[in-house]
Backbone and ligand atoms as CSV (ligand in chain L), in Angstrom:
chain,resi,resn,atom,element,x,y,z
A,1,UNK,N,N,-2.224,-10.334,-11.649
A,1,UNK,CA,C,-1.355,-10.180,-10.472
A,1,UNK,C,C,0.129,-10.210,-10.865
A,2,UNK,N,N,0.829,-11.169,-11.815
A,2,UNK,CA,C,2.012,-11.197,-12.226
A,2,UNK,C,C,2.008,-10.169,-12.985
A,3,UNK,N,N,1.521,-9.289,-13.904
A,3,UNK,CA,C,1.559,-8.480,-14.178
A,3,UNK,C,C,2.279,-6.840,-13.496
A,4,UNK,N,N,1.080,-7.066,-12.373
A,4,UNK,CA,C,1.253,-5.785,-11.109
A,4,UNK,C,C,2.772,-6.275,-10.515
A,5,UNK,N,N,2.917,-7.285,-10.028
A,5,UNK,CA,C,3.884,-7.932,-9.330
A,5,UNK,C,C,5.411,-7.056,-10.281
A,6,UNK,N,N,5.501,-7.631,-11.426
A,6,UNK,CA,C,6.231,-7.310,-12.330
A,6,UNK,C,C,6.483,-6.020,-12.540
A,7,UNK,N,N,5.826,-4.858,-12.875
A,7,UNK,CA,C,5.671,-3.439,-12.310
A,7,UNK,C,C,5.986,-2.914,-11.199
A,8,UNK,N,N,5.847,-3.491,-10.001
A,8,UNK,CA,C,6.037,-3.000,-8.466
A,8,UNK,C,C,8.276,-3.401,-8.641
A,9,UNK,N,N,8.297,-4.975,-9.154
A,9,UNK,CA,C,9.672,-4.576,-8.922
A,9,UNK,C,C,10.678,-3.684,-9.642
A,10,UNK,N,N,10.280,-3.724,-11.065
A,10,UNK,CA,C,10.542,-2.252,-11.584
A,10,UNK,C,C,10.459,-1.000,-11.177
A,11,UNK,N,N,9.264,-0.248,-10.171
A,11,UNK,CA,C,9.023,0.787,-9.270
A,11,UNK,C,C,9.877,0.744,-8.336
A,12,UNK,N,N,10.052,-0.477,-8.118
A,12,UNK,CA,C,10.921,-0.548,-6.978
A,12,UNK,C,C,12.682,-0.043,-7.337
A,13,UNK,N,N,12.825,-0.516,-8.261
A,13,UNK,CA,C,14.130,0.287,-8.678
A,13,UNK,C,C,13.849,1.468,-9.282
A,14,UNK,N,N,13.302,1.817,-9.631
A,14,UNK,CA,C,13.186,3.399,-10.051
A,14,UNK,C,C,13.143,3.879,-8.600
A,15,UNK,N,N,12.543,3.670,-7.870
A,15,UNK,CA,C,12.761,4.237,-6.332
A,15,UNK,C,C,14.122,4.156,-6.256
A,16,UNK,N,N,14.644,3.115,-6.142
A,16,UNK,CA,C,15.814,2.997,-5.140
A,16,UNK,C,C,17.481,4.154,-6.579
A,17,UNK,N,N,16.913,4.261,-7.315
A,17,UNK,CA,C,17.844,5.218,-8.527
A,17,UNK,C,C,17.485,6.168,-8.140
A,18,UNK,N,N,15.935,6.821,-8.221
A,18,UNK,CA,C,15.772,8.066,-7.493
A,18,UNK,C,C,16.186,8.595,-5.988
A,19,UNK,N,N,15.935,7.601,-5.061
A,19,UNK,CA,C,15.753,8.320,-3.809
A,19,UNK,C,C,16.933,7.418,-2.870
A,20,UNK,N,N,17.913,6.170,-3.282
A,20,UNK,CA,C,18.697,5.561,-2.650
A,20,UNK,C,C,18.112,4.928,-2.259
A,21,UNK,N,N,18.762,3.651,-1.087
A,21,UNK,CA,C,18.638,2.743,-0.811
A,21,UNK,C,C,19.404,2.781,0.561
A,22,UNK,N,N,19.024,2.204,1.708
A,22,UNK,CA,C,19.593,2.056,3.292
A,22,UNK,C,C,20.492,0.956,2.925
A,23,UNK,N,N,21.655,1.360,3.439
A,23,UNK,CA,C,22.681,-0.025,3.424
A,23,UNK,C,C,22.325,-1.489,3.947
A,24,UNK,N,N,21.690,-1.128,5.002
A,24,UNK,CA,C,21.259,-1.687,5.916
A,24,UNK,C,C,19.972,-2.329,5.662
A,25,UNK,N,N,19.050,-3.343,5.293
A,25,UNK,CA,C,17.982,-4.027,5.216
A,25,UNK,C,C,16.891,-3.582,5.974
A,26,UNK,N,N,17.010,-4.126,7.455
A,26,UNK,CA,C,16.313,-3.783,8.375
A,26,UNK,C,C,15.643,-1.955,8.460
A,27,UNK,N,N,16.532,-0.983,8.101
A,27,UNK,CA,C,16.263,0.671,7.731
A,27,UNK,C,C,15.572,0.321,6.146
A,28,UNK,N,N,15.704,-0.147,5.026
A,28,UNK,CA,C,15.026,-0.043,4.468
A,28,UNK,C,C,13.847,-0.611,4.380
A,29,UNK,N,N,13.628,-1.780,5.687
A,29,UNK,CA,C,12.075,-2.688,5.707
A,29,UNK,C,C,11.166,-1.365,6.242
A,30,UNK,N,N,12.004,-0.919,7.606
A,30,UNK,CA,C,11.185,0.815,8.255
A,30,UNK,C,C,10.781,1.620,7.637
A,31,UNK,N,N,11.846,1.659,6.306
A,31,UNK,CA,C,11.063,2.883,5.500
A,31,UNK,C,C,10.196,2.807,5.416
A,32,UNK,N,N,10.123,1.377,4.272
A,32,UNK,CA,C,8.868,0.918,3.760
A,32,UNK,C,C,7.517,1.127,4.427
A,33,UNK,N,N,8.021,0.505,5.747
A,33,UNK,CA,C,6.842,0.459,6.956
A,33,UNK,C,C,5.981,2.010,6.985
A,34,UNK,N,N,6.927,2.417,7.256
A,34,UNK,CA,C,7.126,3.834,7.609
A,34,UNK,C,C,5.730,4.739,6.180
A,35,UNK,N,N,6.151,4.596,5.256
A,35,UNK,CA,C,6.143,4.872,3.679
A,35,UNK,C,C,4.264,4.327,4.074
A,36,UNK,N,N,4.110,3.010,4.302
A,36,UNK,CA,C,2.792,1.983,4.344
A,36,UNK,C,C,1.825,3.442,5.377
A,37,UNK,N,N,2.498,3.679,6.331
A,37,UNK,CA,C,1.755,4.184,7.179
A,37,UNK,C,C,1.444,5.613,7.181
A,38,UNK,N,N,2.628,6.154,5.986
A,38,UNK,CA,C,1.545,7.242,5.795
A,38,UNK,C,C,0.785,7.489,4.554
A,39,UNK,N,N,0.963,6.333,3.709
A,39,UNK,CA,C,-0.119,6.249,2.650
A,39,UNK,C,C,-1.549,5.803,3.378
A,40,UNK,N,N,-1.772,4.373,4.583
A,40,UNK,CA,C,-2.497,4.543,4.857
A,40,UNK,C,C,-3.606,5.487,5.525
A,41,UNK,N,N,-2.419,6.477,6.121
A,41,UNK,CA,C,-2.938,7.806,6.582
A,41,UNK,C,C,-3.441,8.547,6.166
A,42,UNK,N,N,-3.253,8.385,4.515
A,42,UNK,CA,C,-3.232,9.627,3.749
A,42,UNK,C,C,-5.012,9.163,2.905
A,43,UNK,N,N,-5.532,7.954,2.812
A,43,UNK,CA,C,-6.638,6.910,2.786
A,43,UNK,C,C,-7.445,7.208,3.621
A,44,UNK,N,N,-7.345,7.124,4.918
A,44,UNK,CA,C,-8.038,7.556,6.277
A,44,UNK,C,C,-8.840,8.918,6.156
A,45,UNK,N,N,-7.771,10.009,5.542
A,45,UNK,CA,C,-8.410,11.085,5.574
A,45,UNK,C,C,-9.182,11.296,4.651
A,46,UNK,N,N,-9.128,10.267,2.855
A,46,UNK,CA,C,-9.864,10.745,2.071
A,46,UNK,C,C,-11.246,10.033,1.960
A,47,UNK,N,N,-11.429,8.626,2.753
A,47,UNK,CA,C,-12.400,7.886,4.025
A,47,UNK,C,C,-13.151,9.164,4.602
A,48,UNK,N,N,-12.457,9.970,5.265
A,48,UNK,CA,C,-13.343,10.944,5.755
A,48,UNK,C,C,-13.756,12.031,5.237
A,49,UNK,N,N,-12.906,12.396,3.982
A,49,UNK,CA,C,-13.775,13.126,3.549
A,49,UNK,C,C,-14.747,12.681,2.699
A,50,UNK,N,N,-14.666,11.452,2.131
A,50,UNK,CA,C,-15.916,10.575,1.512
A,50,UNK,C,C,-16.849,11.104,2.112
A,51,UNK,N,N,-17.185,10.523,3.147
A,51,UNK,CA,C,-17.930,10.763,4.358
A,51,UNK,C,C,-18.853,12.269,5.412
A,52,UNK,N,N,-17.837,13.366,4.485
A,52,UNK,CA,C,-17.801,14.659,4.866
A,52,UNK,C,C,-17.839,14.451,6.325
A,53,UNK,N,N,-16.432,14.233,7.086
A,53,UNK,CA,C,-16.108,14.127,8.337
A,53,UNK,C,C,-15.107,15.046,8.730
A,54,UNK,N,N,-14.670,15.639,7.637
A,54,UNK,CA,C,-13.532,16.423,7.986
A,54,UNK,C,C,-14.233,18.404,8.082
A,55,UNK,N,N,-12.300,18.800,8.661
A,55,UNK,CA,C,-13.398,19.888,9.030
A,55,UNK,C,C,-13.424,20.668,7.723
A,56,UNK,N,N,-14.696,21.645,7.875
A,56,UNK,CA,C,-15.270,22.439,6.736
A,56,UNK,C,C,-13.838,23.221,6.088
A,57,UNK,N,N,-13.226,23.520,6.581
A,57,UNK,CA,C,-11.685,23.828,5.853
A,57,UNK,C,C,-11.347,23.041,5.477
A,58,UNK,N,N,-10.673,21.841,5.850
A,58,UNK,CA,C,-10.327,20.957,4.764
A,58,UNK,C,C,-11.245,20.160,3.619
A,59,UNK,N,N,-12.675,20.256,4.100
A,59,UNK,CA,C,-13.402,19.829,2.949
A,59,UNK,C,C,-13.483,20.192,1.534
A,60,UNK,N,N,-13.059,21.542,1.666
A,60,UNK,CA,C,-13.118,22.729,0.801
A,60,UNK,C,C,-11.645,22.261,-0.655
A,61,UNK,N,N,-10.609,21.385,-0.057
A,61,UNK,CA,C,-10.102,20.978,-0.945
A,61,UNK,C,C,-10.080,19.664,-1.139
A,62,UNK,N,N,-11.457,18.622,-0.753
A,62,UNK,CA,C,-11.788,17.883,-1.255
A,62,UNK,C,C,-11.904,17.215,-2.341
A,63,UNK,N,N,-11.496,16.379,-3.542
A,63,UNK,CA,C,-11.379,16.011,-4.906
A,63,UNK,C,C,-11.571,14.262,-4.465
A,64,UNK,N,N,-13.111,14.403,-5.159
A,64,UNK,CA,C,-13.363,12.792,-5.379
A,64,UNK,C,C,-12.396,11.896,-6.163
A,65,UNK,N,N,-11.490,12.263,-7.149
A,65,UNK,CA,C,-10.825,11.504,-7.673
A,65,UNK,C,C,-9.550,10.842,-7.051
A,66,UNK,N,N,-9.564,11.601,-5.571
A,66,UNK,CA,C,-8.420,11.594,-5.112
A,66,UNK,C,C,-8.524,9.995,-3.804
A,67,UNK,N,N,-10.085,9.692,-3.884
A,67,UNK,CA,C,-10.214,8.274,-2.964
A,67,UNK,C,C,-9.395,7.213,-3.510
A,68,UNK,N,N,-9.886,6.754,-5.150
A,68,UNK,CA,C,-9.284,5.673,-5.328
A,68,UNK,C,C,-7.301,5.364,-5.795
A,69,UNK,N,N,-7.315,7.193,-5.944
A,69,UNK,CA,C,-5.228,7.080,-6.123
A,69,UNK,C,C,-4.872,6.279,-4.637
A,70,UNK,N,N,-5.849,7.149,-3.283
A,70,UNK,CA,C,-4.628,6.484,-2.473
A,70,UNK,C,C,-5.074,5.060,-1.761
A,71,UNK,N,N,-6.423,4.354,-2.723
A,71,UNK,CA,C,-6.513,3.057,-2.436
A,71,UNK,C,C,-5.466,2.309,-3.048
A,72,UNK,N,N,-5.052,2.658,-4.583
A,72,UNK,CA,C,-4.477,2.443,-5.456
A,72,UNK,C,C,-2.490,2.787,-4.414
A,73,UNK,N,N,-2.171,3.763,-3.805
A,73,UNK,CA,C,-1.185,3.817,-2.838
A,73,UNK,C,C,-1.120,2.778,-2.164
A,74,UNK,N,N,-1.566,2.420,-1.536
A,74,UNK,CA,C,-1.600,1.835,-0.294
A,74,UNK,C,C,-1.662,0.331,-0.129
A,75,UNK,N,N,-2.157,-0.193,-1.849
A,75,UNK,CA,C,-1.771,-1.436,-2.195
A,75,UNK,C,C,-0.306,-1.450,-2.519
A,76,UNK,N,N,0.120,-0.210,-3.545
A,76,UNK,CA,C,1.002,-0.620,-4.508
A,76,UNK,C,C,2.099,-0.657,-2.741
A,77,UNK,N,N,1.958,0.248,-2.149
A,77,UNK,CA,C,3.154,0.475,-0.909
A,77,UNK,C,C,3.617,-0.844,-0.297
A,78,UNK,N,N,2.048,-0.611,0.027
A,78,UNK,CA,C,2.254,-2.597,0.526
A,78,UNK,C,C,2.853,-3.493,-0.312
A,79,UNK,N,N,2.552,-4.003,-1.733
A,79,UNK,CA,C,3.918,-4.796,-2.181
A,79,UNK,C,C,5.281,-4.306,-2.313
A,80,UNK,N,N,5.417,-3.399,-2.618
A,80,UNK,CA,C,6.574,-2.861,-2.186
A,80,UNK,C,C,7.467,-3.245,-0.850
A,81,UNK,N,N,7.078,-2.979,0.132
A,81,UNK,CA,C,7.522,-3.455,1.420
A,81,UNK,C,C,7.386,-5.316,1.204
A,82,UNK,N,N,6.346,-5.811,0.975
A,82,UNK,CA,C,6.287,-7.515,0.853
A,82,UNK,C,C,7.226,-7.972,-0.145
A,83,UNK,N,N,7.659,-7.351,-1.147
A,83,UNK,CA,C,8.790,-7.648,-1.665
A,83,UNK,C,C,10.143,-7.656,-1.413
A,84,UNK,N,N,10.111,-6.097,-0.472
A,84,UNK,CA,C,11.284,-6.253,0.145
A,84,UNK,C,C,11.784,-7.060,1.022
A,85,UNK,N,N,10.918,-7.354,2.094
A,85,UNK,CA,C,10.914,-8.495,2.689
A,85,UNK,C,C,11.100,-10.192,2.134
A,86,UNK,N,N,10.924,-10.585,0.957
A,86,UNK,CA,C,10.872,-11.071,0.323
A,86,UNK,C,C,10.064,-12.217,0.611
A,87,UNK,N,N,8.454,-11.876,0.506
A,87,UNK,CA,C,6.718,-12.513,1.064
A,87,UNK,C,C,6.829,-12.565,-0.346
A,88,UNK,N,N,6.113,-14.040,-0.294
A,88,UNK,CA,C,5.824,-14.497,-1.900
A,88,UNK,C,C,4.417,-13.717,-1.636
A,89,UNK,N,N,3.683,-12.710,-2.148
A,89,UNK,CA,C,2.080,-12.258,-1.716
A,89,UNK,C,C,1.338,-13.106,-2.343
A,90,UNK,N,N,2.048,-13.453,-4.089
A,90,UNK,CA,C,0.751,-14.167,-4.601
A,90,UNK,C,C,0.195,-15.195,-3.521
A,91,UNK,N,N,0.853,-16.095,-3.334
A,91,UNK,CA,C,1.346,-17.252,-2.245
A,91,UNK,C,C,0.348,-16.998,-0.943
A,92,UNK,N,N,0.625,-15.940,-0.550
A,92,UNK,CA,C,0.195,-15.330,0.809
A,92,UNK,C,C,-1.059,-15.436,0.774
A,93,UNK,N,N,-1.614,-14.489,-0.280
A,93,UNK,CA,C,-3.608,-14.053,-0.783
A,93,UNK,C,C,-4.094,-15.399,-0.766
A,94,UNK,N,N,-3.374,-16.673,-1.321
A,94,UNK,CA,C,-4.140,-17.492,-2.254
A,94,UNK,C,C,-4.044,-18.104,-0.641
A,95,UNK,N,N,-3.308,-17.998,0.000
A,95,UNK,CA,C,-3.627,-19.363,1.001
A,95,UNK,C,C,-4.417,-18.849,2.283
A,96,UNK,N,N,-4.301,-16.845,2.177
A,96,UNK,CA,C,-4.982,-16.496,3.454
A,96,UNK,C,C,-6.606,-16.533,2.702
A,97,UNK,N,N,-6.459,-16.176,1.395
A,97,UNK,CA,C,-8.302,-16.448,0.485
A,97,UNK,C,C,-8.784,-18.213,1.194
A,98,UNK,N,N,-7.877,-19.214,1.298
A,98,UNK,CA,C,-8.474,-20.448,1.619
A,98,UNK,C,C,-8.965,-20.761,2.918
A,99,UNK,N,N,-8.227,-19.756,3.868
A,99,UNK,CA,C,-8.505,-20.108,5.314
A,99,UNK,C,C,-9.677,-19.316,5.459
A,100,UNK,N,N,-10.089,-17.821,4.757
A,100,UNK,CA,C,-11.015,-17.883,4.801
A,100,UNK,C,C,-12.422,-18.369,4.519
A,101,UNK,N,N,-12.208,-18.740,3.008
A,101,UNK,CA,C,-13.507,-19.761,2.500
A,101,UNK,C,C,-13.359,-21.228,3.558
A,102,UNK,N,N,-12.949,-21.590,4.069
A,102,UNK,CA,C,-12.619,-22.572,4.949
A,102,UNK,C,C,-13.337,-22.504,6.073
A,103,UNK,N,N,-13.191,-21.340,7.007
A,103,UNK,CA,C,-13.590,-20.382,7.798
A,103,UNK,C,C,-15.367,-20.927,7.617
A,104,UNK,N,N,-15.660,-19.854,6.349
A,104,UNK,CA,C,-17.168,-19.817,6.449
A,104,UNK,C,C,-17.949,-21.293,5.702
A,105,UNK,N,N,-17.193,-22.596,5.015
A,105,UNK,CA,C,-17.608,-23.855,4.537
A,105,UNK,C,C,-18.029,-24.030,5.588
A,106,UNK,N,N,-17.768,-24.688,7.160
A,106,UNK,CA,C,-18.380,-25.729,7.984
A,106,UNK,C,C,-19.339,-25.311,8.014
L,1,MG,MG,MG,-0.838,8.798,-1.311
């Protein structure tokens, strides 16, 4: 995890050299947001075409390899934005992982 962690804030400046940065905090948390929601979007559809749910035209450019890049998106997006915000995640996982084993102990 410190590993990934360590990588994402490096990505994170290569983003912000490539593509700028909002002066403003709050416009760059939206991006992010923004950024989260259409990677998850972009997941959704390859969910359906897993599934062969989509229509026969778009199935047609279907590529299995293409499920786990945008599982692999849609994490990395998400720390991205939790960093910006500045969410400790390790912090976050380890204590929302306890409420759940917690959850199912009684
Ligand atoms: Mg993507």
């Amino acid at each position: 995890m410190k590993k990934l962690l360590k990588w994402v804030k490096k990505e994170n400046g290569r983003l912000e050299k490539d593509h700028g940065r909002y002066p403003d905090q709050d416009k760059q948390i939206f991006a992010r947001t923004i950024k989260l929601g259409e990677e998850f979007g972009e997941l959704c559809q390859e969910v359906l075409f897993h599934s062969s749910r989509q229509r026969k035209s778009k199935m047609d450019k279907f590529k299995k390899e293409n499920l786990p890049d945008e599982f692999a998106d849609v994490l990395i997006t998400t720390l991205l934005l939790a960093q910006e915000m500045n969410i400790d995640i390790e912090k976050a996982l380890e204590d929302k992982i306890k409420k759940i084993d917690e959850r199912y102990e009684k």
